[in-house]
C-alpha angles and dihedrals in degrees: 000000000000122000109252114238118235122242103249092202100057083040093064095047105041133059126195126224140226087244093046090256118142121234125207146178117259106244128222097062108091101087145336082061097153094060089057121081126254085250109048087049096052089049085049090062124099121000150305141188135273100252102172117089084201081058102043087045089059106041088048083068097055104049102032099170099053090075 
């Protein structure tokens, strides 16, 4: 049985942690920042969790060593 490859591109925006919890960017914060208010772009900082089991389903797939 061959080893399964995981996906690069789900590996560089999720973390995985201790407690099997995924970890993501905030989105919203890359450009057209002036157009966005102080406040929505201070609640877009840091991280948050993968809420979604339709999400974590599918990000366990694709990085099927992390778990």
């Amino acid at each position: 049985m061959p080893k399964i490859k995981t996906k690069k591109a789900a590996a560089k925006r999720f973390r995985v942690t201790g407690s099997g919890k995924v970890k993501k960017k905030n989105a919203n914060t890359r450009h057209l920042l002036s157009n966005k208010s102080t406040k929505s772009k201070r609640q877009a900082r840091g991280t948050t969790m993968v809420e979604s089991l339709g999400d974590l389903k599918r990000i366990k797939k694709m990085m099927p060593y992390q778990f």
